[in-house]
N, C-alpha and C positions, 0 to 999 in steps of 0.2 A: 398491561403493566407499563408505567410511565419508561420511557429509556435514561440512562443516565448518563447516555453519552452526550458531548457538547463541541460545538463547533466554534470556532472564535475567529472569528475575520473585522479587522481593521485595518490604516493605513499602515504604511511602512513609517517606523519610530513608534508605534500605539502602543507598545508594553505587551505586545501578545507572547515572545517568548518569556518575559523574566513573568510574567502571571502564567502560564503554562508551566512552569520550571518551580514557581512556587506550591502554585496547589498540588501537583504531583510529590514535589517534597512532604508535604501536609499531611496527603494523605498515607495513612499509614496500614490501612489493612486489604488494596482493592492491587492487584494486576492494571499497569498504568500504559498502555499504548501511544505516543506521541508519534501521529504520523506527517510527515512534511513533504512537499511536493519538492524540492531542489536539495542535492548535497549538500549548498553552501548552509542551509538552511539547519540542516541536518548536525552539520559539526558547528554548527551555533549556540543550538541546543545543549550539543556532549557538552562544549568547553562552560556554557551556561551552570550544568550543574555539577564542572569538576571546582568550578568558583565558589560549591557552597561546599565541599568536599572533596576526597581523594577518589570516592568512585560512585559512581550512579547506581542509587541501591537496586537489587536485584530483579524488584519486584516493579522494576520501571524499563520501561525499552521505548528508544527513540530509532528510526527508521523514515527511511524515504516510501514515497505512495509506491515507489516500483517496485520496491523491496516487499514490502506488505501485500503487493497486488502476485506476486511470482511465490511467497512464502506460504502464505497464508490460502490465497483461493485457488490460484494456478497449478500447482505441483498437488497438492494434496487432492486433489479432484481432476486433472487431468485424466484418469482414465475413462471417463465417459466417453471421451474420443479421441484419447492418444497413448499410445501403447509405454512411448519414451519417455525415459527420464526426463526431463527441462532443465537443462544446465544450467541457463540464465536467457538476459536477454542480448537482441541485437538491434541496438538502435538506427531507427529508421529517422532519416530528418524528412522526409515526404513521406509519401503511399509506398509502402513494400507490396512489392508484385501483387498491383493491380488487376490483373489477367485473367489472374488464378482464380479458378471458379472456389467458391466457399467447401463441397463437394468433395476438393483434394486436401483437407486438410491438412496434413503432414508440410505441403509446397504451401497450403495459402497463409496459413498462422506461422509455420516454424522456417526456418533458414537451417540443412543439415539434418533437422529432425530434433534436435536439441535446444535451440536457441529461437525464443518465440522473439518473433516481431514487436517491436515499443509500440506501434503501431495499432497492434493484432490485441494483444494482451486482457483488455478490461472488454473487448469484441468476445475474445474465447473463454475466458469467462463466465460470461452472460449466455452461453453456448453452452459449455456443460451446464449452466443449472438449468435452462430450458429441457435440454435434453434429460436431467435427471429427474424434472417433475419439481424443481425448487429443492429436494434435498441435498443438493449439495453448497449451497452459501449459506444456506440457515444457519451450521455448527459454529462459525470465528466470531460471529457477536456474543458468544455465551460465555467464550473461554477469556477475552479482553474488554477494556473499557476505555476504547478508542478518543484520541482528544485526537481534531483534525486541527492542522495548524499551518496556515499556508499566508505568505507573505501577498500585496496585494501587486500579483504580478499579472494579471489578464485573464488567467486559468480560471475560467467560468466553470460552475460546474464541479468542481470536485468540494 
């Protein structure tokens, strides 16, 4: 079955958010996901569609990739190999504890036990669903209908 998901990348000024903000308003009967790689990016979006209204209807969510990648795959599928809750995360501007062999999970993904590595994140991940056989990332594309929408800042790749 074809997907219906769609990815939009153009330069910075190309009309990606106010066309992302449109068709989402448009559309009237699907669960609407807008995910952005940057905050700023993010309350660009909100204030986008508080400009066509007083609230962003319900049936629409805008959210950052970290937000998405800790809500959606990380926490709901974490127990494949971690017992803890995941508070949130902790940002790493280099390599968080490099040392650490993969084997210690708890020290090589998490800081505390709670707070996975920015790092680590889309790494552990990819970790539970190896370890579950693929059933664990399969469920979140069924239940949304993901618009990726990312300014053209370098980030290859997402």
């Amino acid at each position: 079955m074809p997907s219906t998901s769609r990815v939009i990348m153009c330069a910075a000024g190309g009309g990606k958010t106010t066309r992302i903000v449109s068709e989402a308003l448009k559309e009237t009967k699907s669960q609407i996901a807008i995910v952005t790689y940057t905050r700023n990016n993010h309350k660009g979006i909100e204030e986008m569609f508080y400009d066509h209204g007083a609230t962003i209807p319900a049936r629409i969510e805008a959210l950052t990739w970290f937000t998405f990648l800790l809500r959606e795959l990380a926490r709901p599928y974490r127990r494949v190999m971690h017992t803890q809750r995941i508070d949130g995360l902790f940002w790493e501007e280099g390599r968080s504890v490099p040392y650490v062999p993969e084997s210690n999970t708890g020290a090589h993904y998490f800081i505390d036990g709670r707070y996975i590595y920015s790092d680590k994140i889309s790494k552990f991940i990819c970790e539970c669903d190896r370890r579950s056989g693929g059933r664990r990332v399969a469920a979140p594309g069924a239940a949304i209908r993901p618009y990726l929408h990312r300014r053209n800042s370098g980030y290859g790749g997402l």
